[in-house]
N, CA and C atoms as an extended XYZ file, in Angstrom:
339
Properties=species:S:1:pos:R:3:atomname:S:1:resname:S:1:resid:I:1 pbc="F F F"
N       -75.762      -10.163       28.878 N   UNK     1
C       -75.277       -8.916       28.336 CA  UNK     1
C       -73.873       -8.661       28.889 C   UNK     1
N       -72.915       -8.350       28.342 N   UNK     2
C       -71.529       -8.068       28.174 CA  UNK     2
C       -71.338       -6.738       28.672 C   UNK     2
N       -71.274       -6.676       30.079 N   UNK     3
C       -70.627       -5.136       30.471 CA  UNK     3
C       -69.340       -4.641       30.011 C   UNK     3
N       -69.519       -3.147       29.610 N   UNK     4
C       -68.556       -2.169       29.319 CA  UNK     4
C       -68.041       -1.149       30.274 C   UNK     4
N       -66.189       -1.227       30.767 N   UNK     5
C       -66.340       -0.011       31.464 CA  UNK     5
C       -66.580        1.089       31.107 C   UNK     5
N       -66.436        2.357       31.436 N   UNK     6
C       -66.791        3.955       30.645 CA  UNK     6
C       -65.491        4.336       30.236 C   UNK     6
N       -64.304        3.530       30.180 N   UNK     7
C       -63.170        3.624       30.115 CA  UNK     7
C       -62.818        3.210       28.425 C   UNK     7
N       -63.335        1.845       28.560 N   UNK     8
C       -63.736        1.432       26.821 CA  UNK     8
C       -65.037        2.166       26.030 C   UNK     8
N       -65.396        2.706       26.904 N   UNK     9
C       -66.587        3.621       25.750 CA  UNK     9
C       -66.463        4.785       25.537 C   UNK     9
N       -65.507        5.534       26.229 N   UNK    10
C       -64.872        6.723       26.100 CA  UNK    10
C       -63.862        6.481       25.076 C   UNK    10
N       -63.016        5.182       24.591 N   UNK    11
C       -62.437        5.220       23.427 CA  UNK    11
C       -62.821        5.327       22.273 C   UNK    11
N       -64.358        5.147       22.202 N   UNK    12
C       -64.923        5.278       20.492 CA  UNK    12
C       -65.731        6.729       20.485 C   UNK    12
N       -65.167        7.289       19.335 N   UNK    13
C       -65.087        8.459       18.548 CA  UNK    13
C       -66.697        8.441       18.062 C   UNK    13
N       -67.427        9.278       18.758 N   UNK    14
C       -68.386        9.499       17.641 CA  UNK    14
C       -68.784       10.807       17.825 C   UNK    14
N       -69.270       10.957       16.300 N   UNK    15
C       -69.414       12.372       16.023 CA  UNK    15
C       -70.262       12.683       14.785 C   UNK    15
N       -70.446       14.260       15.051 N   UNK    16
C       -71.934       14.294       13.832 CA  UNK    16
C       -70.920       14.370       12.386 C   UNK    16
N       -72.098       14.498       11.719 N   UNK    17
C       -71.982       14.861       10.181 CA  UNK    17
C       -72.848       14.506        9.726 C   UNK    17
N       -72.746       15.697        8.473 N   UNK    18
C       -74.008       15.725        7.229 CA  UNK    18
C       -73.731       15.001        6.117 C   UNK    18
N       -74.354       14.277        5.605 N   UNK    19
C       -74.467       13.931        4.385 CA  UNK    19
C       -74.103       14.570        3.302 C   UNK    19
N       -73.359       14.309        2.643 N   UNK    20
C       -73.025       15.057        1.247 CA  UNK    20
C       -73.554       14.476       -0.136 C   UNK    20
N       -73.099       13.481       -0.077 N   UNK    21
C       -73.247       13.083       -1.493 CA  UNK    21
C       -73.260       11.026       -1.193 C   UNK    21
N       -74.518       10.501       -1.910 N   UNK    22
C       -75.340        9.257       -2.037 CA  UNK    22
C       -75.211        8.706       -3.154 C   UNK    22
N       -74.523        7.626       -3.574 N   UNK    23
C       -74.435        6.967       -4.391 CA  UNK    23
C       -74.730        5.325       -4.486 C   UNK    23
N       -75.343        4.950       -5.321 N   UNK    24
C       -75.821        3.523       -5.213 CA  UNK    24
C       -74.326        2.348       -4.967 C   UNK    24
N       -74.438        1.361       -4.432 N   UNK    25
C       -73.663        0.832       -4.234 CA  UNK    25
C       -74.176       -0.799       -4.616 C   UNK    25
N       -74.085       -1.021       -5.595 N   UNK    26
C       -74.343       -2.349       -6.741 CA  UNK    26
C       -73.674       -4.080       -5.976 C   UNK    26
N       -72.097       -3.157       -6.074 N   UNK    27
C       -71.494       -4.747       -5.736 CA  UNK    27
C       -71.106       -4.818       -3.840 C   UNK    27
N       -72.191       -4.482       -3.443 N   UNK    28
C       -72.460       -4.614       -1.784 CA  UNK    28
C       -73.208       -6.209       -1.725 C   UNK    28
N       -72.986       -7.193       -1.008 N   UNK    29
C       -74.086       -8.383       -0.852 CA  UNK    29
C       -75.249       -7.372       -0.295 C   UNK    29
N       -75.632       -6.731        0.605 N   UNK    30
C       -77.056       -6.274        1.045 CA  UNK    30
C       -77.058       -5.454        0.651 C   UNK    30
N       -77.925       -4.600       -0.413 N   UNK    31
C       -78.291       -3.399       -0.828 CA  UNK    31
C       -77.879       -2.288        0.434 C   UNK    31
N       -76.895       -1.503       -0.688 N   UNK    32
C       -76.463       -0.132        0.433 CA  UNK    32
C       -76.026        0.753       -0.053 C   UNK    32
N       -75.658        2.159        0.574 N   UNK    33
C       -75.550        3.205       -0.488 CA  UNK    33
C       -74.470        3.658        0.218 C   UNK    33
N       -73.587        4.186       -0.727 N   UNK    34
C       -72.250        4.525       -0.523 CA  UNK    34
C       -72.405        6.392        0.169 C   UNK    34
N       -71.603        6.441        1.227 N   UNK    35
C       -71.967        8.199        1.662 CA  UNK    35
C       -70.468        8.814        1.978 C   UNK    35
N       -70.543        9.888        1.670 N   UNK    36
C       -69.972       11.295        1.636 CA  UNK    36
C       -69.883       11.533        2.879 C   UNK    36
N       -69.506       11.845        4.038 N   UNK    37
C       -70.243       12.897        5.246 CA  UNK    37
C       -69.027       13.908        5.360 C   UNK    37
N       -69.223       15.337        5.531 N   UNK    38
C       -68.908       16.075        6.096 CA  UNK    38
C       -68.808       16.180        7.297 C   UNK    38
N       -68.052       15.853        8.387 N   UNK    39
C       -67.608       16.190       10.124 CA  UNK    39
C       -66.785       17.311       10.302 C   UNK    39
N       -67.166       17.933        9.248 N   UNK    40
C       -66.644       19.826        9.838 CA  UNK    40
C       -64.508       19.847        9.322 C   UNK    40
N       -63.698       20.925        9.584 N   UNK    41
C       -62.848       21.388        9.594 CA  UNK    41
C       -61.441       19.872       10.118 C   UNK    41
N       -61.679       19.706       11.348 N   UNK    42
C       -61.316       19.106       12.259 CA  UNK    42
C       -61.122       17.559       11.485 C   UNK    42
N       -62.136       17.240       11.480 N   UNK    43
C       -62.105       15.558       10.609 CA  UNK    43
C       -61.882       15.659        8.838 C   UNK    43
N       -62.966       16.307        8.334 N   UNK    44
C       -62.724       16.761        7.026 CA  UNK    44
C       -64.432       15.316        6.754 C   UNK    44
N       -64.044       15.335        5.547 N   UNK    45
C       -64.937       14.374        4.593 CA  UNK    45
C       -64.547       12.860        4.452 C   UNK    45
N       -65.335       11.866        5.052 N   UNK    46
C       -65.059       10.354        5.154 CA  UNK    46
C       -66.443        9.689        4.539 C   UNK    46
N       -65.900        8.328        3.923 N   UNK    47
C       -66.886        7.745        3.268 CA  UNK    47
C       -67.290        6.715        4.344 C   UNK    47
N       -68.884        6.445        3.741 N   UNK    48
C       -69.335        4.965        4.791 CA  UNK    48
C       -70.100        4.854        3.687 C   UNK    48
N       -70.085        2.691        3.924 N   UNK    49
C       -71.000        2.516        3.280 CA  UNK    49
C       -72.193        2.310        4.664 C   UNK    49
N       -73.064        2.130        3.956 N   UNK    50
C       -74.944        2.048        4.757 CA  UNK    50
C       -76.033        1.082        4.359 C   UNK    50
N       -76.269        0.103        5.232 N   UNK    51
C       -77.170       -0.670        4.793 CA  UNK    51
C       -78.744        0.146        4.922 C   UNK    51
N       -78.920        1.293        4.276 N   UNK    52
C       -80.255        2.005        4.391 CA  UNK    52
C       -81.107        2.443        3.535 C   UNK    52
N       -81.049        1.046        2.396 N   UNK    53
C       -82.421        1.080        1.228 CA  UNK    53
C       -83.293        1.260        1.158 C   UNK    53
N       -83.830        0.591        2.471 N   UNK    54
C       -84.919       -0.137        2.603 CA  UNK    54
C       -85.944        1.235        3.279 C   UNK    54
N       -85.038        2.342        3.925 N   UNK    55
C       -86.141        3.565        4.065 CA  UNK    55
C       -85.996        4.710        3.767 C   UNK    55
N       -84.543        4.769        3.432 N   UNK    56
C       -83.690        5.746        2.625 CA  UNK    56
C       -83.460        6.168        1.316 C   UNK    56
N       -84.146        6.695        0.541 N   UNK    57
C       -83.959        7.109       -0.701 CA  UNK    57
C       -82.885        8.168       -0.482 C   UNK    57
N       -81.931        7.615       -2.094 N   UNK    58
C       -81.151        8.733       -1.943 CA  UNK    58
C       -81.414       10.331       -1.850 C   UNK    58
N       -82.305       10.868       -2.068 N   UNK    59
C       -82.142       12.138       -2.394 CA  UNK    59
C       -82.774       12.325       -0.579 C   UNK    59
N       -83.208       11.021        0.036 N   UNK    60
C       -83.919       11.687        1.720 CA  UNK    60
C       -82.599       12.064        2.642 C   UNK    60
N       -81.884       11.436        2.224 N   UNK    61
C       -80.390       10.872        2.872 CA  UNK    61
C       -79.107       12.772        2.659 C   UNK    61
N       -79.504       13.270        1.429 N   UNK    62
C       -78.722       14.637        1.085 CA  UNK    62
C       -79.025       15.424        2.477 C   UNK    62
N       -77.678       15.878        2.890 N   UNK    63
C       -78.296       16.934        3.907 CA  UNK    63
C       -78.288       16.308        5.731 C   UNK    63
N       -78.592       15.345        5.328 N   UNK    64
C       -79.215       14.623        7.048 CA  UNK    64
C       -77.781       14.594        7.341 C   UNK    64
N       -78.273       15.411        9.135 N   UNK    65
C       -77.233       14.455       10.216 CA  UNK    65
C       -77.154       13.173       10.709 C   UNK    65
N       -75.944       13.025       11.313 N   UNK    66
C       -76.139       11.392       11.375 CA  UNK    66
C       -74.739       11.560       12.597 C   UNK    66
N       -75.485       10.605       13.218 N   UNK    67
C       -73.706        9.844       14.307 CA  UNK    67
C       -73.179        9.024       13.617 C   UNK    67
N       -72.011        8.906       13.509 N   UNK    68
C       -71.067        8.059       13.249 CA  UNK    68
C       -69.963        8.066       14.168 C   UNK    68
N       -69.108        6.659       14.038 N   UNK    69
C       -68.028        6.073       14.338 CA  UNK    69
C       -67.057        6.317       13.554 C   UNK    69
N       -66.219        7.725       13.884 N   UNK    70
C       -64.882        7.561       13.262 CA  UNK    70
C       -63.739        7.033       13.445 C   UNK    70
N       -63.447        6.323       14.719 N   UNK    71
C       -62.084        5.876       14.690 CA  UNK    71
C       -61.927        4.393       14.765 C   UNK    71
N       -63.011        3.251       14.334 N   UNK    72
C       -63.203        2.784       13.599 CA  UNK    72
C       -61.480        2.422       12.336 C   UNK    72
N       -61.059        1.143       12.076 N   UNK    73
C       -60.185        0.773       10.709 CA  UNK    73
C       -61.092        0.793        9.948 C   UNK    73
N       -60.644        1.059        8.685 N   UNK    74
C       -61.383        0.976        7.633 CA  UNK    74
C       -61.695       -0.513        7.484 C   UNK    74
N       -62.800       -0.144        6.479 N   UNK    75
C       -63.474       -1.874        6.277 CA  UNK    75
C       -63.392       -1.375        4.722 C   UNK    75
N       -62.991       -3.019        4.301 N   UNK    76
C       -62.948       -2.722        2.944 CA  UNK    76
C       -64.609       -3.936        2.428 C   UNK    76
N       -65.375       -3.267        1.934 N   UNK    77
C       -66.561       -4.035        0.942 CA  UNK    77
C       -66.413       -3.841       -0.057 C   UNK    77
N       -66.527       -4.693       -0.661 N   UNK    78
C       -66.372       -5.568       -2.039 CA  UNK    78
C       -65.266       -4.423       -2.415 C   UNK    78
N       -65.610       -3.158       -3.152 N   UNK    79
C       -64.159       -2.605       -4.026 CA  UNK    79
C       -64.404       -1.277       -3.154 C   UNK    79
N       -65.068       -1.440       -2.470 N   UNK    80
C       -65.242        0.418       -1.252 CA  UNK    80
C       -64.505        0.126        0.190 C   UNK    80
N       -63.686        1.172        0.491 N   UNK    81
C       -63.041        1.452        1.667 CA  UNK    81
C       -64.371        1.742        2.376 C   UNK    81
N       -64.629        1.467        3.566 N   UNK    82
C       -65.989        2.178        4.659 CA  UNK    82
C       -64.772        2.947        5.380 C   UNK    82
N       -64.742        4.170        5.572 N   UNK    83
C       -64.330        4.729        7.000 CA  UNK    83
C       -64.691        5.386        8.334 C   UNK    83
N       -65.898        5.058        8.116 N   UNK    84
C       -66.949        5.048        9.444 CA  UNK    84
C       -67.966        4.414        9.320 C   UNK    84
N       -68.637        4.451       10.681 N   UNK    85
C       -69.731        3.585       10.778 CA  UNK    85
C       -70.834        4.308       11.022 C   UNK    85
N       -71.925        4.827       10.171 N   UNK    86
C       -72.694        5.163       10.568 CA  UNK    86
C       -73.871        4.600       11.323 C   UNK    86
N       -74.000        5.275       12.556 N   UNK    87
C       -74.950        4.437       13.502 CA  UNK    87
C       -76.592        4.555       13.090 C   UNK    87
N       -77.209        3.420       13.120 N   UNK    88
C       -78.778        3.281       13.345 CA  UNK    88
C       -79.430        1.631       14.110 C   UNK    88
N       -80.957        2.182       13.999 N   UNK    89
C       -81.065        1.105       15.097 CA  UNK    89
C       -81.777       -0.139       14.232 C   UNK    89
N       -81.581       -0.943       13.913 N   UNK    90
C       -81.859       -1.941       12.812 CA  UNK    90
C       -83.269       -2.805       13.559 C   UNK    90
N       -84.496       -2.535       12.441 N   UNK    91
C       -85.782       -2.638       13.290 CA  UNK    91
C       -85.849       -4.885       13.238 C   UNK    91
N       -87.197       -5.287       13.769 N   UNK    92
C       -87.162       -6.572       13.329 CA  UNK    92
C       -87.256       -7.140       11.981 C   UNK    92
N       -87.442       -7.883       11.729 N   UNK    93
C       -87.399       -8.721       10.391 CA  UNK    93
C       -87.420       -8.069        9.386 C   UNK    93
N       -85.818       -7.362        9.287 N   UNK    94
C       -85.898       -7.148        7.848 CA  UNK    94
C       -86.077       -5.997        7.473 C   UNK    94
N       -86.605       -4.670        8.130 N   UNK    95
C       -87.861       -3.823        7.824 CA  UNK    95
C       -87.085       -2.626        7.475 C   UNK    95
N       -85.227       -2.276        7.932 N   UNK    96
C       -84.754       -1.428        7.589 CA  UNK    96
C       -83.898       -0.887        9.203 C   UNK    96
N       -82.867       -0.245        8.747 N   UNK    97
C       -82.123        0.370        9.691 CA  UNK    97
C       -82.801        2.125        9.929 C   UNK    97
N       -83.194        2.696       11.472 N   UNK    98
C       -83.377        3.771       11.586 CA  UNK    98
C       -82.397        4.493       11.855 C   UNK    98
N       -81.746        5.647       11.084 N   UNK    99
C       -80.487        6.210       11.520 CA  UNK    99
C       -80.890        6.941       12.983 C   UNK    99
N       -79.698        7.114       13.728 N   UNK   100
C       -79.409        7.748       14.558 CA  UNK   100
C       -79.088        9.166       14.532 C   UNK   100
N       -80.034       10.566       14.570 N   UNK   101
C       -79.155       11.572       14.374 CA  UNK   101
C       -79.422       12.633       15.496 C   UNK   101
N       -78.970       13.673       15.507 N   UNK   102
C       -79.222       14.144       16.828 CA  UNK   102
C       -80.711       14.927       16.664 C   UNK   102
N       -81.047       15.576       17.570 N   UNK   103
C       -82.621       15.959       18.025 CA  UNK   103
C       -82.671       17.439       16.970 C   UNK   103
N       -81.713       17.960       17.331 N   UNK   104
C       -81.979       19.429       16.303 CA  UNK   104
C       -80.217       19.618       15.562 C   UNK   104
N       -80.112       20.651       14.321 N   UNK   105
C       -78.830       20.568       14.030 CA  UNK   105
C       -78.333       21.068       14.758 C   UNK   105
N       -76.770       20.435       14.878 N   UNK   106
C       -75.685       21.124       15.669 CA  UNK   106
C       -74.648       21.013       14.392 C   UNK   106
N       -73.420       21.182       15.122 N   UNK   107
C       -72.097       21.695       14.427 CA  UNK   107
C       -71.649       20.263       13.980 C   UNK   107
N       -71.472       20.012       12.616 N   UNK   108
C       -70.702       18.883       12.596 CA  UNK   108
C       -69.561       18.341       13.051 C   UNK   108
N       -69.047       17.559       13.559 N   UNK   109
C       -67.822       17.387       14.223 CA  UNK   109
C       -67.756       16.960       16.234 C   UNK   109
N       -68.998       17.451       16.289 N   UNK   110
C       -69.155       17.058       17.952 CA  UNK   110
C       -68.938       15.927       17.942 C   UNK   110
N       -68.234       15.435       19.690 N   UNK   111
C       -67.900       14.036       19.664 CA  UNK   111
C       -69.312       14.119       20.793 C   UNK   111
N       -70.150       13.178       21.044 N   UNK   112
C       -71.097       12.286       21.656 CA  UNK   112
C       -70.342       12.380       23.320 C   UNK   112
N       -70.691       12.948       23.557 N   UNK   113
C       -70.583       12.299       25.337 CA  UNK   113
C       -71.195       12.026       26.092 C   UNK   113
């Protein structure tokens, strides 16, 4: 395992946001759905794509918080900019990514410390 100081982990940005708006995402190689999130005033509205078919229906996905990685370069898939990374914990063989979100709602826009 590859130690990190708290020096390099204090450089990545993460922070909440809600889900806005879920759209299928066709020309992805792994089935994934294109997202909306709201991170409040401060950040504004950034897209990610999400490998989260497999337990995520779109309409479960409207609404939910989620951590993400905003400062993050964009990634470009197939014809979609990603500009964050939304975090989850990807189970064994196959079975689906569990998002990461916080325990009760808070304010969108918190950074993780």
């Amino acid at each position: 395992m590859n130690q990190v100081s708290l020096d390099d982990f204090s450089k990545i940005d993460i922070r909440t946001g809600t889900i806005k708006e879920v759209i299928p995402f066709p020309n992805a190689r792994k089935p994934s759905w294109q997202l909306l999130i709201d991170f409040g005033p401060e950040i504004g509205m950034k897209r990610s794509s999400a490998q989260l078919t497999t337990l995520y229906a779109a309409e479960d996905l409207l609404e939910k918080q989620v951590l993400a990685v905003i400062n993050f370069p964009p990634r470009q898939i197939a014809n979609f900019f990603s500009e964050v990374l939304v975090l989850g914990l990807e189970q064994e063989h196959g079975s689906g990514v569990v998002l990461l979100q916080p325990e009760r709602g808070v304010k969108n826009g918190l950074r993780v410390s």
